[in-house]
C-alpha positions in Angstrom: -183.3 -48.8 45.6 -180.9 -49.1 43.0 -179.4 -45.9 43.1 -181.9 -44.5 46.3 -182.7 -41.3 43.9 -181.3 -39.6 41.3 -179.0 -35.8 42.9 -180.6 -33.0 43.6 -179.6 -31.4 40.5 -181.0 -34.5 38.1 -184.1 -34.2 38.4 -186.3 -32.0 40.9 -183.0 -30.8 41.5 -181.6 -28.0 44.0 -180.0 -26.3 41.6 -183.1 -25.8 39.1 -185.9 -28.0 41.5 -188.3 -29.8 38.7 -187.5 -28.3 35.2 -190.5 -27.0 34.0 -191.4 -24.7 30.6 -190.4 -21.0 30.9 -193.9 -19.4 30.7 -193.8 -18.0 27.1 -194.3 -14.3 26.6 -197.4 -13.8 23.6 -197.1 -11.4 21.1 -197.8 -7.6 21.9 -201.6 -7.6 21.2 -201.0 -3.6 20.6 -199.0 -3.8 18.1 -200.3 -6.9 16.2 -204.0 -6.2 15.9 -203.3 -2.7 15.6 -206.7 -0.7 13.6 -205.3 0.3 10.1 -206.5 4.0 10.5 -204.5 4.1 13.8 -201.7 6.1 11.3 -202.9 8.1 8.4 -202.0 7.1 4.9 -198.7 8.1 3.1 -201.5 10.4 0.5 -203.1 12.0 3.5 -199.5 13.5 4.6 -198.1 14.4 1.0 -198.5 18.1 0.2 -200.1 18.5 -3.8 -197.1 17.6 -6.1 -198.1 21.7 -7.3 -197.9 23.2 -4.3 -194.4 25.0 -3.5 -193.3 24.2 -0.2 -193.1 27.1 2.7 -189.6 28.1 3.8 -189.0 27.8 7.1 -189.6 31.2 9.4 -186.1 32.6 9.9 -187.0 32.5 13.7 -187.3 28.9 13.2 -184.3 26.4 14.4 -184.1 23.2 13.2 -185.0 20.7 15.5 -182.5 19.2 17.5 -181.6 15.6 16.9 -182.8 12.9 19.6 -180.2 11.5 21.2 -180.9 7.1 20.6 -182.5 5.5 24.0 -180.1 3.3 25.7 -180.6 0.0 25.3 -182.9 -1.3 27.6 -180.8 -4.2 29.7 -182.0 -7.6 29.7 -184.3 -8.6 33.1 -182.0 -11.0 35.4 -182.3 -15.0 35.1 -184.9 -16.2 37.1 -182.8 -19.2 39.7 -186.1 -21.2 39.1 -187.9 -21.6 36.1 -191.6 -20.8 36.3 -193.9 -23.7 37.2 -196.4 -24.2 33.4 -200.0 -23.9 34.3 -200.1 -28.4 33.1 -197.4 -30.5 32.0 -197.1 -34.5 31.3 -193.7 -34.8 33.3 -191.7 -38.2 32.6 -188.6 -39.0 34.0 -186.5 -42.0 32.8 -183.5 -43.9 34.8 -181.3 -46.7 33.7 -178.4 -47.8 36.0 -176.4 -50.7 36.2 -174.5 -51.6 39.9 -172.5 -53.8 41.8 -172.3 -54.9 45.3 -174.6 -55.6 45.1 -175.5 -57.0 41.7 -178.0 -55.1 39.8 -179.3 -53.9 36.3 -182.6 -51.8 36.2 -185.1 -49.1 34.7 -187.5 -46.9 35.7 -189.9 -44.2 34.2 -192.5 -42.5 35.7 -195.1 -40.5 34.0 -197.3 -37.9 35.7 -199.2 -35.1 34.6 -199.2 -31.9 36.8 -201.3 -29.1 37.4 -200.0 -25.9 39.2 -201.6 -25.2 42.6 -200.9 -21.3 42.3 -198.2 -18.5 40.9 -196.0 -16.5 42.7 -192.9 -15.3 41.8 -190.9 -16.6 45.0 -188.3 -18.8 43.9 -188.8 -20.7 46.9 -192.7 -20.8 46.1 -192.8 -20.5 42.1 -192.7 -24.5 41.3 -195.6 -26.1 43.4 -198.2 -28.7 41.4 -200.1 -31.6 42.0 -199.6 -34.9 40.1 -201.2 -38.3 38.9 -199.3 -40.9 37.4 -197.4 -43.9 37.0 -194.9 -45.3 38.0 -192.8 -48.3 37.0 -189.5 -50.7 36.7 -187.9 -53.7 35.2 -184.8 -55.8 36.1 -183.9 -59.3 34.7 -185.3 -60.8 37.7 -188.1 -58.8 38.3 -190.7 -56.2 36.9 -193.0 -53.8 38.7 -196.2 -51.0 37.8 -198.5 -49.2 39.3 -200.4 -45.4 40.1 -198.1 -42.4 41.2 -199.9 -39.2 43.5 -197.5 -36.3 43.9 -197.7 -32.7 45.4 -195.2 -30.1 45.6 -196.3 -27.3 47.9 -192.9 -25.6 47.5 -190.3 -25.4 45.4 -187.9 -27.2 48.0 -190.7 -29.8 49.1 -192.1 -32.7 47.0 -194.4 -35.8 48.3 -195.5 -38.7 46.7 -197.3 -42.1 47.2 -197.3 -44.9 44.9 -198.6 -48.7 44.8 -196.9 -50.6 42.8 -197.5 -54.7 41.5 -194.5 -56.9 41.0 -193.7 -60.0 39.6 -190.5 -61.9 40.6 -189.5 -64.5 37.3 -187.8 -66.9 39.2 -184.2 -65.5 37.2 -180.6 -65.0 38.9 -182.1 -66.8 42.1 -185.0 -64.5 43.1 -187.5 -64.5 44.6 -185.7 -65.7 47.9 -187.6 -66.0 51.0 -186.0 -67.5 54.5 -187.9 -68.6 57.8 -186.6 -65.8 59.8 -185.6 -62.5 59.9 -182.3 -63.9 61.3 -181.5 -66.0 58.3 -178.3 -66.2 56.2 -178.9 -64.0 53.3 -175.9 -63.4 52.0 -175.3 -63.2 48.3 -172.7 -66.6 48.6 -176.0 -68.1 50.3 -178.4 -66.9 47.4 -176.1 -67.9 44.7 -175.5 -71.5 46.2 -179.6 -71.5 46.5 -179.5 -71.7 42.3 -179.1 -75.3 42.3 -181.1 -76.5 45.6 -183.8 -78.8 45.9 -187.2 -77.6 46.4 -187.1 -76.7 49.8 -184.8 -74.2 49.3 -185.0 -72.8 45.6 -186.0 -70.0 44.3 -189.5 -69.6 42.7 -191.3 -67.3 40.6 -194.5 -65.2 42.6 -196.4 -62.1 42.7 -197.0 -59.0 45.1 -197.6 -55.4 46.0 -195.3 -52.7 47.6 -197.2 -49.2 48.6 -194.6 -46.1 48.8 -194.7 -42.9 50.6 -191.6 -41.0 50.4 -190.5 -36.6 50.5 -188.3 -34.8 48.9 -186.2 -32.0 50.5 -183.8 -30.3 48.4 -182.1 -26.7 49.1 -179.3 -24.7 47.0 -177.0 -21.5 48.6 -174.7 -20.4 46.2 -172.9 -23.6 44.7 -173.5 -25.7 47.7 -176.9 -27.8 47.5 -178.6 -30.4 49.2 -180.9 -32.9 48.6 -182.5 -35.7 51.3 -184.6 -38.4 49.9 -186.8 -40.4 52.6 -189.3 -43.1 52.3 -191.1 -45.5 53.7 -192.7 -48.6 52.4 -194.9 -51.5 52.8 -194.6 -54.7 51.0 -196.7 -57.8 51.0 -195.9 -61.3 48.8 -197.3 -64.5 48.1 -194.7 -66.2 50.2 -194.3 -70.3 49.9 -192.9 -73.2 52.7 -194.2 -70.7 55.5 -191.6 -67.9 55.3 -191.6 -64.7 57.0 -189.4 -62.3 55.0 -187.2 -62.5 51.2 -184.7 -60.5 50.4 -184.8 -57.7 48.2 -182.4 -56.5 45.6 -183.1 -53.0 45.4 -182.3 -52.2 48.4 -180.2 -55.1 49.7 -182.5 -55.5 53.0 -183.7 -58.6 54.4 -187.6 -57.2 54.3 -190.6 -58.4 56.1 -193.2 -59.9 54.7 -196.5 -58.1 55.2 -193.9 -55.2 56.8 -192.4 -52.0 56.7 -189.0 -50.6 55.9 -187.2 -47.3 55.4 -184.6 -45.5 52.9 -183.2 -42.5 53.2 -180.1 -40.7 51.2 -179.0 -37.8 51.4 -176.7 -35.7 49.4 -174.1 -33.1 49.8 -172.8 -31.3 46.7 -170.8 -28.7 45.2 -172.2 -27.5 42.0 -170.2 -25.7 39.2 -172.6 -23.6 35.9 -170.4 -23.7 33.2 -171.9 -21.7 29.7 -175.1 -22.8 28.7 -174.0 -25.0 26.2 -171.2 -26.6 28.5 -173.5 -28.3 31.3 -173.6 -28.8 34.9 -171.1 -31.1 37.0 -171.6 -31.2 40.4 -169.1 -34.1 42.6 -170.0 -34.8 46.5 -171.2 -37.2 49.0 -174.3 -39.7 49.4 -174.8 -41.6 52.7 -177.6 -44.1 52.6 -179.3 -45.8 55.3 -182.0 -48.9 55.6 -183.4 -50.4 57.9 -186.1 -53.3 58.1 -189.0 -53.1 61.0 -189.4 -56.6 62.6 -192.2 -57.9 64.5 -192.1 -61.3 66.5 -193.9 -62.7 63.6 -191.3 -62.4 61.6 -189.2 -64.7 63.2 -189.1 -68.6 64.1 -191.4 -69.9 66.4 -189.2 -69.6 70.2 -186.6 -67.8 68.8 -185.1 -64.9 71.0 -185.6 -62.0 69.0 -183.4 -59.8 71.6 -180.0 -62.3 69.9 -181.3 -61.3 66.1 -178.3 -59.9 64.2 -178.4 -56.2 63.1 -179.4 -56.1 59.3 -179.4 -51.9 59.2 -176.9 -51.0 56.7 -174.9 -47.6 56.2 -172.9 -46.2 53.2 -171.2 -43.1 52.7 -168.9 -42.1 49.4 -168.7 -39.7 46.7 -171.0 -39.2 44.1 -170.2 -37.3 40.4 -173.0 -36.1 38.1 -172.4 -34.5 34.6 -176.0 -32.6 33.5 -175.1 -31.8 29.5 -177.4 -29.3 28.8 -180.2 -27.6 30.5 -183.1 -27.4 27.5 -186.0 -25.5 30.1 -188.3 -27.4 29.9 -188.4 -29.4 26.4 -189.9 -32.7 25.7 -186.1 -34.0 26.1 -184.1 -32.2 29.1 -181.4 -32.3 31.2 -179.7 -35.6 30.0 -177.1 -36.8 33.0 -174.9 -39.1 33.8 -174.1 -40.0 37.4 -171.5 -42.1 39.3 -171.8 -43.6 42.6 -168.6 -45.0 44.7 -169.7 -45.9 48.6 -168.4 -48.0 51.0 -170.3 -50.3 53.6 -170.0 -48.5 57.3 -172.3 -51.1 58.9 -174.1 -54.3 56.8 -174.1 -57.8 58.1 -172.4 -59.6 55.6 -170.7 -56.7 53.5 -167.8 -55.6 55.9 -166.0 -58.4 55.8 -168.6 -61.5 56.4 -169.0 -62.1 53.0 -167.6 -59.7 51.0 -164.4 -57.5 51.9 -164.8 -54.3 53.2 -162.7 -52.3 51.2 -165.2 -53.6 48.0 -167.4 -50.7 46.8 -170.8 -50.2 46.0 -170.3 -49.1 42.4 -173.5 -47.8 40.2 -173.4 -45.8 36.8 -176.4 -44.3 35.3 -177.9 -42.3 32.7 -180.7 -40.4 33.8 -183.2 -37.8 31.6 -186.6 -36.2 31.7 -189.1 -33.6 29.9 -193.0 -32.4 29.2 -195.0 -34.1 26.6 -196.7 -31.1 26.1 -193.8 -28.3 25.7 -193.6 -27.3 21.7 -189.9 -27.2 22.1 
């Protein structure tokens, strides 16, 4: 993808996994809808204005004044916030890249039901989700159902099918004969002004999604790996076998699989409430595309195919403003991305220096529809 996931600490994050609503505590029942004759009146306590009050029995000594109770002290901060019995979760992402080129937005939109309460931090956000899920680029836009579970507070899953449509814009859709084609982004760019045979066009299709979650905090070091897998299948033209995709600058398959994984390393620092979150460390990000002899020219030695598996490892900033547990706007963030190309076919020197980075800024926010806050 774009950015492969938003850190940990964005959204479903180690540091608070998921913000969800702190459970709100209801008014003492007791005291509210207490029965007015639980105290007698002010007249049933009152001596008769003409009665002369008793003196006190010499053996009598005055009471002795109650010491005041000590403050009772405040119960600890829970690490992780109490999953809320339903919530309509959204979760919105804008980011803008380059090297590779790109400009996009997401949202998704589910609403989740708790699977069960305990107060484990490890166990205390768990639900079950159905959404959608969507995106939309100059070149392309894409929607379609979400399904999510959490068992655990360190464990999410999700599946999603999603529909695209490609607008024929910035020289995509590109497709190519073989999986051992030139797809380089001089290659693509040069393709704007071909004939037929070789332009880009406009088309449709369908990508289905499973990915997981894992994310884990100890003390100000968390981690986070995002892995999935997915399918995708397009209305391909002049008999080609795979296109490349800008999201996650593969050469896919047509009517075939490919893999993303990132995973993060950070170092996380609380400042006040008021003051935010920042947490700086690295991403590494691998894909990989899974070819079948189909997906390659008729007689072609698929054992001489190039390697298209790409590698990138860097540093990666994140600035959370303010945590608002759980409102219908939350944790607003701003992230920063700097990799560098360890291993991609035309991005280590082929076609693009090395030493060029993958750059990507975003701006990245979520919250429940239904919180009152």
């Amino acid at each position: 993808m774009l950015l492969g996931a938003a850190p940990a600490y964005a959204d479903d994050g180690a540091e608070e996994p998921d913000a969800a609503d702190d459970a709100g505590d209801a008014p003492d029942e007791r005291e509210r809808d207490a029965p007015d004759d639980a105290e007698p009146a002010l007249s049933e306590r009152e001596e008769p204005a003409s009665a002369a009050p008793e003196a006190p029995a010499a053996s009598e000594a005055p009471a002795a004044a109650e010491e005041p109770a000590a403050p009772a002290e405040p119960a600890p901060a829970r690490a992780v916030r109490p999953q809320p019995e339903a919530e309509l979760r959204y979760t919105s992402l804008s980011a803008a890249r380059v090297n590779p080129l790109g400009l996009v937005s997401f949202l998704d939109l589910s609403a989740r039901l708790r699977l069960y309460v305990h107060d484990s931090d490890i166990l205390t956000q768990n639900f079950v989700g159905f959404g959608m899920t969507g995106g939309a680029s100059p070149a392309w836009g894409r929607v379609g159902p979400l399904v999510e579970i959490q068992p655990l507070t360190i464990l999410r899953l999700y599946a999603s099918y999603e529909l695209f449509g490609y607008f024929n814009t910035f020289n995509l859709f590109a497709s190519f004969p073989s999986a051992s084609a030139d797809h380089s982004d001089t290659t693509i760019r040069d393709r704007g002004g071909a004939d037929p045979p070789l332009a880009s066009y406009p088309t449709l299709g369908g990508q289905f999604t499973a990915g997981a979650n894992v994310q884990m905090r100890l003390g100000p070091v968390a981690a986070r790996n995002h892995l999935r897998f997915s399918y995708a299948s397009f209305d391909i033209q002049r008999g080609d076998r795979v296109f490349y995709d800008q999201l996650t600058d593969l050469l896919q398959p047509n009517d075939g699989w490919f893999v993303v994984n990132d995973l993060d390393v950070l170092l996380l620092a609380d400042f006040a409430p008021e003051a935010g979150t920042l947490a700086i460390g690295a991403r590494w990000t691998y894909a990989h595309s899974f070819y079948e002899a189909r997906h390659f020219a008729p007689g072609e030695d698929t054992s001489l195919a190039p390697d298209h598996d790409i590698h990138r490892l860097g540093l990666l900033a994140a600035y959370t403003f303010e945590d608002n547990q759980g409102a219908r706007f939350d944790r607003p963030t701003i992230l920063l991305i700097a990799q560098w190309h360890l291993l991609h076919r035309f991005r280590t020197g082929a076609d693009v220096h090395v030493a060029a980075p993958y750059l990507a800024v975003a701006f990245q926010f979520t919250g429940d529809l239904l919180s009152e806050r």
